[in-house]
N, C-alpha and C positions, 0 to 999 in steps of 0.2 A: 395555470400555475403562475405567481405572481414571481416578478424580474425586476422586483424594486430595487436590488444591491446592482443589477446593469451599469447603472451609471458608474457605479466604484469601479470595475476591474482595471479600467484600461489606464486608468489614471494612477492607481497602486503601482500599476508594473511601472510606467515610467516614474513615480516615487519611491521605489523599490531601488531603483537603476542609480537613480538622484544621491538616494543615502548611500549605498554603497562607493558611488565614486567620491563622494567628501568623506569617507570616512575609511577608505581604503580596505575596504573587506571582498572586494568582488576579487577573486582570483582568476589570472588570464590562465582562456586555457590555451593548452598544449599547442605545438604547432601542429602535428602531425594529428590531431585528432578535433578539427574544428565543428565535428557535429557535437562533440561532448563536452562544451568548454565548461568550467565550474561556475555552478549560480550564485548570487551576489545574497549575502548575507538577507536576513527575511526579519524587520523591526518587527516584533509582536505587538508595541500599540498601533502600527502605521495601519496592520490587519485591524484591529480590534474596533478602527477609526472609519473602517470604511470596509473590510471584507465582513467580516462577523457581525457588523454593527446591527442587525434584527435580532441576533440571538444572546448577545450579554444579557446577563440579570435573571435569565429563563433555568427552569429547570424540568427535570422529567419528559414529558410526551409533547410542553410548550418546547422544549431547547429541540427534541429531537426534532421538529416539524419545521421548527425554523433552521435547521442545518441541511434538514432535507432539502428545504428551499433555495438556499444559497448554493449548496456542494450541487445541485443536480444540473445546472448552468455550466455548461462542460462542453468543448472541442472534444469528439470522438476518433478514434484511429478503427483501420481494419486491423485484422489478424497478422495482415505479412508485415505494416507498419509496426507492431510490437514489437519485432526482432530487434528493429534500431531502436526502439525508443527503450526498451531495456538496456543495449549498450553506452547510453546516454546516461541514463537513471540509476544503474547500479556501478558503474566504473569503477575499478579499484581506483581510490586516493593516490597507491602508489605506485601504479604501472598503468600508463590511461590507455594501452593497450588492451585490458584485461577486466573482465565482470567478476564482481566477487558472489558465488555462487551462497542458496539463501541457504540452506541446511548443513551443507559440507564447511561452509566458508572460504572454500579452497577458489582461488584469485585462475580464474582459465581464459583465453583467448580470447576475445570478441568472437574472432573469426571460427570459431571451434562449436560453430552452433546447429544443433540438428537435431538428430535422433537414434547413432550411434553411442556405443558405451564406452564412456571416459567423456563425452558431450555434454553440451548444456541444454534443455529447453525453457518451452516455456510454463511454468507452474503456476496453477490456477488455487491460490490461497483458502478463498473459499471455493471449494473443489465443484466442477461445472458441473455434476450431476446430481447438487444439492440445490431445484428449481430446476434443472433439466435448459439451461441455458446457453450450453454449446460454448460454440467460438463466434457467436451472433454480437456484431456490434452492441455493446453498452457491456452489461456485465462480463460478458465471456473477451471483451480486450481493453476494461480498463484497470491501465496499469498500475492504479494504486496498491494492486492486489493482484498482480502477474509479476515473479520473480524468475531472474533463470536460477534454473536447480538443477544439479548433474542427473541425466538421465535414469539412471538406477535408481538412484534415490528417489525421485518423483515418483518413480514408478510405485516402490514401498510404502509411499503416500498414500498414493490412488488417490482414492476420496474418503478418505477417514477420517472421522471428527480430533479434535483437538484435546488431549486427558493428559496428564500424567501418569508414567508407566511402561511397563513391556522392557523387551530385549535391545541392547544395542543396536541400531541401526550398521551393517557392514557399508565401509567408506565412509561414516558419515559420523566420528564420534561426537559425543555429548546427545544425539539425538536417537528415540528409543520409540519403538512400536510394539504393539498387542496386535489380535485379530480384530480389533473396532475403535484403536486409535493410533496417533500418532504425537508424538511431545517433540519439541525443536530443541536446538542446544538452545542455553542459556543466552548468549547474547542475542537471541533476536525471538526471544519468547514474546517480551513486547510488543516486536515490530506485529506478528502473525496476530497478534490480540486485538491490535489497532487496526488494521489491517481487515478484520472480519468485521470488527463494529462499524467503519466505515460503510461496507458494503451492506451492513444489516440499516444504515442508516440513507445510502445514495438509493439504494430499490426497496420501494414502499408499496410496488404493485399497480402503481398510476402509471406506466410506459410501456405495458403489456408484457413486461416480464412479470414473474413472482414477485411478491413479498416477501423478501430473506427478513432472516429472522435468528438472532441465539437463541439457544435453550440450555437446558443444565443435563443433556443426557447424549448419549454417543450411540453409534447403530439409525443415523438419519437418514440413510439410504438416499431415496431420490425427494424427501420432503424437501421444501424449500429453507432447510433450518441447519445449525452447525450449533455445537455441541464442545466441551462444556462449558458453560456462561460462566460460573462459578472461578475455574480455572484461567480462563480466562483474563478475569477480569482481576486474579490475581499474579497471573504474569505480565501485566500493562503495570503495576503497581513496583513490581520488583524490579524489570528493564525498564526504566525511565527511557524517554528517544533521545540517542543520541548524534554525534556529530552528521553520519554518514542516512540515516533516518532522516533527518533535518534538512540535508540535500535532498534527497532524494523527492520530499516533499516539493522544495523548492525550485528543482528541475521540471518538475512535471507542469508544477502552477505555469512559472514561466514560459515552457519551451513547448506544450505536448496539448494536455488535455483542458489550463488555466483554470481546474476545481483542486483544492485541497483537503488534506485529508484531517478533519479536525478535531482527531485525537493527539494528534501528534504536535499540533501548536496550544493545546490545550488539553492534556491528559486528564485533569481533574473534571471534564465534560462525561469519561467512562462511567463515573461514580455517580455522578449529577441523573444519569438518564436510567442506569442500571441497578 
């Protein structure tokens, strides 16, 4: 697989570093929480200049190929490494004590992580038994696509494709399941949209996992596919990414895995490929 963008990455971050201190955007973090300081504002040409630069101009299965190329160039974590690197990644803004949980929204402890109820874990977006990829380094712990989510709720999740519809979710309003799907609240209906097309675009089936893949139907059991395309792609349309999205990108590029997630600096690439 060709590593022609190599020479970009390392250079972005310390121009990444550059802009932000002449321009005062990086925010210090916290004292008391130096693993999670806030990441330094993210120029979209400084990327376009040098991280993206093989895929402008492309559209369809040329854009998807060439993202695949650049995002799959990635620092990988184990399993017990996601615990921090989510307490990093999803931080409340306003208490850097605390994760803001993906479904509930409800702001909980860092420290409050496991697998009792009122807890948080960890949530596998595109859910691990669609390709049957476990908690195996690559897909099953990269965390563009591991959120903590209160444990109940997860659980109501399982692995259910993504629809509009069904009953209120208990503990978790704005978010609603069926027997074969599951829909998020509204603010981060985007995020899970982006979030799936990411991972349908880092595994292509060339690293001996599956080829994930959307489709436009729910009930994907153990295929390597999630569901629905359709809906999908029209909740990336409605929740634009925002502030805390944005970070979150920019935490991981910087501090974790150094691939990002390129819907999220470029949401008009969902339309372009789909």
């Amino acid at each position: 697989m060709s590593r022609r963008h190599l020479p970009y990455r390392r250079p972005l971050l310390a121009t990444l570093a550059a802009f932000a201190a002449l321009t005062g955007t990086a925010a210090a973090a916290p004292a008391d929480t130096p693993r999670a300081p806030a990441a330094a504002a993210t120029s979209l040409g400084a990327l376009d200049d040098t991280y993206y630069q093989g895929a402008l101009g492309k559209t369809g299965t040329a854009l998807k190929g060439a993202l695949h190329t650049i995002i799959s160039d990635q620092s990988k974590l184990t399993y017990s490494q996601v615990w921090d690197a989510l307490k990093a990644t999803d931080q409340d803004p306003s208490n850097s004590s605390n994760v803001i949980l993906l479904y509930s929204g409800r702001s909980e402890p860092k420290s409050d992580n496991g697998g009792g109820v009122g807890q948080w874990n960890r949530e596998h977006v595109w859910a691990k038994s669609h390709g049957d990829f476990g908690t195996a380094t690559g897909p099953g712990t990269d965390i563009h696509h591991l959120r903590p989510a209160d444990v109940s709720v997860n659980s109501i999740r399982g692995n259910k494709d993504f629809d509009s519809g069904g009953s209120q979710v208990s503990g978790a309003p704005g978010n609603y399941t069926d027997s074969d799907s599951f829909e998020p609240r509204d603010a981060v209906k985007g995020d899970v949209a982006r979030m799936i097309l990411y991972m349908a675009v880092r595994y292509e089936g060339d690293d001996s996992f599956a080829d994930l893949e959307p489709n436009d139907q729910v009930s994907n059991g153990s295929a390597p596919h999630i569901g629905r395309l359709s809906v999908l792609k029209a909740w990336s349309q409605e929740d634009p990414p925002d502030t805390f999205e944005k970070r979150r990108n920019d935490v991981i590029f910087n501090q974790y895995q150094h691939n990002r997630n390129p819907f999220i600096d470029h949401p008009e690439w969902v339309g372009a490929i789909w």
